[in-house]
C-alpha positions in Angstrom: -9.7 13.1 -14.1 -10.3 11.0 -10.9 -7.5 8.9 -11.6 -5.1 11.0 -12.2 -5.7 12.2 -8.5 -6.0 9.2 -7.1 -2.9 8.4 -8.3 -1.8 11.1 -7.3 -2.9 10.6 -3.4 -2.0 7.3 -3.6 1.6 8.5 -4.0 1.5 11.4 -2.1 -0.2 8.5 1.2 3.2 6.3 0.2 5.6 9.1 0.0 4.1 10.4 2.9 4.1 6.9 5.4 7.5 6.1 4.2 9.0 9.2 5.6 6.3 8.8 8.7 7.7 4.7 8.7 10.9 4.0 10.6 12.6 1.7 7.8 11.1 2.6 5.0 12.8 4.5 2.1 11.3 5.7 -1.0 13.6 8.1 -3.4 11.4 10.3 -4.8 7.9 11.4 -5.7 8.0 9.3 -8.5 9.6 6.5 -7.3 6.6 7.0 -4.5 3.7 7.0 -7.3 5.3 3.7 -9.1 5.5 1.9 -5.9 1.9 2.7 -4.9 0.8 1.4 -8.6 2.8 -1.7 -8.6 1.3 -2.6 -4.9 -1.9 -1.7 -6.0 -1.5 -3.9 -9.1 0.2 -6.5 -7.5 -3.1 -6.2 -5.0 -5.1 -6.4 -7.7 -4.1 -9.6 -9.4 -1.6 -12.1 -6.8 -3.7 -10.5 -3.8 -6.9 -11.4 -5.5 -6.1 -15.1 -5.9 -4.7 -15.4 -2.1 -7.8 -13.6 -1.0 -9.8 -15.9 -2.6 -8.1 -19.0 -1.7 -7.5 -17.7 2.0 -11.6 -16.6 2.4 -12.2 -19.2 5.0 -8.9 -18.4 7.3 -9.8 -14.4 6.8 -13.2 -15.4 7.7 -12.3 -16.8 10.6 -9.3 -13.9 11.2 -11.7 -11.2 10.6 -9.9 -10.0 7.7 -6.4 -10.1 9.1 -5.4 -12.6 6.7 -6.1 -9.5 4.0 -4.2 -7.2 6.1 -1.5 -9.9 6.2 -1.5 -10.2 2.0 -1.4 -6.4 1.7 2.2 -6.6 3.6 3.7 -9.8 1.6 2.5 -7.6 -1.6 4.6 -4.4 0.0 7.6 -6.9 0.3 7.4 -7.9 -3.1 7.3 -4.8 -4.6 9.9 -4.0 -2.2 11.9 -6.8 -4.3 11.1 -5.7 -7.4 12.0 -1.9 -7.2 15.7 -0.6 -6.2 14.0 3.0 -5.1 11.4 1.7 -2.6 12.8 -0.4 0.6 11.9 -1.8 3.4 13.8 -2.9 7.0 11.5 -6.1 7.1 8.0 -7.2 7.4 7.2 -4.9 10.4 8.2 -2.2 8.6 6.3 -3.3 5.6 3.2 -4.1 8.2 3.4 -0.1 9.7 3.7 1.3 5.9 0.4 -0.3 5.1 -1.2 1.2 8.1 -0.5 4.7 8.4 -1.1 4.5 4.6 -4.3 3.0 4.7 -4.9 6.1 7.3 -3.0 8.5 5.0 -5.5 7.7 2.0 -8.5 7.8 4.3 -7.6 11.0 5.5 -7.1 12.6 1.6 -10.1 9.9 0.5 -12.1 12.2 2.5 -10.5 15.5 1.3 -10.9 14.9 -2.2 -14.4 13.3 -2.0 -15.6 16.7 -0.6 -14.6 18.6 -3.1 -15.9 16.8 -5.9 
């Protein structure tokens, strides 16, 4: 039941920043849940390698080199899917702000309640 509602926040944070996000567009609801899984996968596996490759620059970066692979994975999914774009990588690097703030926000929220 947990992940069904984090799903469903993590949607709800990306549907949510791309209308908050000057040039970002997402179509739907469920346009907004699919491109939150696919960056979340696409976090989860090609992330995962860069992170590991890149530990010594982030490191030294203090984990902007992490904050740096979270926006290339938002432009690729931005490639992938016709429903979710973005203006460019600044767009891509305010999305993945005010949605790491977004899901914070309802982190806390639903971690109350349960």
């Amino acid at each position: 039941m947990s992940f069904i509602v984090e799903i469903l926040v993590m949607g709800l944070a990306m549907l949510l920043g791309a209308y908050i996000t000057p040039g970002v567009h997402v179509d739907g609801f469920g346009s907004a849940i699919i491109a939150a899984l696919l960056i979340a996968l696409a976090n989860a596996t090609i992330g995962f390698i860069l992170r590991i490759f890149t530990l010594p620059l982030n490191i030294l970066t203090l984990g902007l080199c992490s904050f740096i692979i979270t926006v290339l994975m938002i432009l690729l999914v931005d490639s992938m899917m016709t429903s979710f774009n973005t203006s460019g990588f600044w767009s891509a690097a305010l999305l993945a702000i005010v949605m790491a703030i977004i899901k914070m926000i309802f982190g806390g929220l639903t971690s109350s309640r349960a």
